[in-house]
C-alpha positions as CSV (number, residue, x, y, z in Angstrom):
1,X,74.6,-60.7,2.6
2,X,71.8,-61.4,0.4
3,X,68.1,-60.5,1.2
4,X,67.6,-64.1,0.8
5,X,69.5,-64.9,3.6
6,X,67.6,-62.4,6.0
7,X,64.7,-64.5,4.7
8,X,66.2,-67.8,5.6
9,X,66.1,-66.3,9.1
10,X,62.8,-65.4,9.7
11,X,61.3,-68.7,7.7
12,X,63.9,-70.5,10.3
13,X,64.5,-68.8,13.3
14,X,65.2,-71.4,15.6
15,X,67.9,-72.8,13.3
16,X,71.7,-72.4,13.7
17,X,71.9,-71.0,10.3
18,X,69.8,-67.9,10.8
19,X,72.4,-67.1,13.9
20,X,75.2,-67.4,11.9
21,X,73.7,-64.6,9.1
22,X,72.5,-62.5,11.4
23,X,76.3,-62.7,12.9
24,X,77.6,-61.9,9.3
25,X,74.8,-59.0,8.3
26,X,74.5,-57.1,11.2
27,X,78.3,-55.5,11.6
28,X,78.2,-55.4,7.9
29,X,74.2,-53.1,8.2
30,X,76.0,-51.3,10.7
31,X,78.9,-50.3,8.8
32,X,76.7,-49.5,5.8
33,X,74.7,-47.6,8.4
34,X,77.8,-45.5,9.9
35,X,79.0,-44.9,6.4
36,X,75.4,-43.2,5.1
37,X,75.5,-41.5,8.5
38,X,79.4,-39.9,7.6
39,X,78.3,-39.2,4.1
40,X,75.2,-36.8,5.3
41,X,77.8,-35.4,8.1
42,X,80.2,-34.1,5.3
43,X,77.0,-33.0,3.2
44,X,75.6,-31.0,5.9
45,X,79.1,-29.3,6.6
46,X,79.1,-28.7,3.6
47,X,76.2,-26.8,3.7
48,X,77.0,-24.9,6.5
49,X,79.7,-23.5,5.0
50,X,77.8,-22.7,2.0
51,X,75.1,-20.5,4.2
52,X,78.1,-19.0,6.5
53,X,79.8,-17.8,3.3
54,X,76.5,-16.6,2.3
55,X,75.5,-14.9,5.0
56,X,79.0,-13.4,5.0
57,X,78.1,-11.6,1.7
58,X,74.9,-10.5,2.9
59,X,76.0,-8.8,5.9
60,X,79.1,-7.7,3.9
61,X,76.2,-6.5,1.0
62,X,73.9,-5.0,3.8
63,X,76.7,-3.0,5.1
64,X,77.8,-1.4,2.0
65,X,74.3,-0.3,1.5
66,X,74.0,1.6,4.7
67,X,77.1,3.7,3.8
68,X,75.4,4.4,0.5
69,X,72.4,5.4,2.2
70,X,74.3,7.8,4.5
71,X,76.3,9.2,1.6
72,X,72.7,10.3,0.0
């Protein structure tokens, strides 16, 4: 719904109109709400993998440079 609607409800909150918005906007905040919430989910999975690949190569990195140290 519009903003102005939400602004119908507070000038009129006794009236049946401001009921029947709230009725409409509220699943429709909440599924905007559960879809931002999914969205940063997947981004911060995404990161996670990022930072387990990378620590992967680092240990992988930190490894090989022992042996070379050993080999000196």
């Amino acid at each position: 719904m519009e903003g102005n609607d939400l602004v119908h409800r507070d000038r009129f909150p006794s009236s049946g109109r401001s009921r029947k918005v709230l009725a409409v906007t509220a699943p429709l905040i909440v599924v905007d709400i559960r879809g931002e919430l999914s969205r940063q989910v997947q981004r911060l999975e995404a990161t996670e993998l990022r930072l387990t690949n990378a620590l992967g190569i680092h240990e992988e990195l930190r490894a090989r440079v022992t042996v070379l140290d050993r080999t000196d």
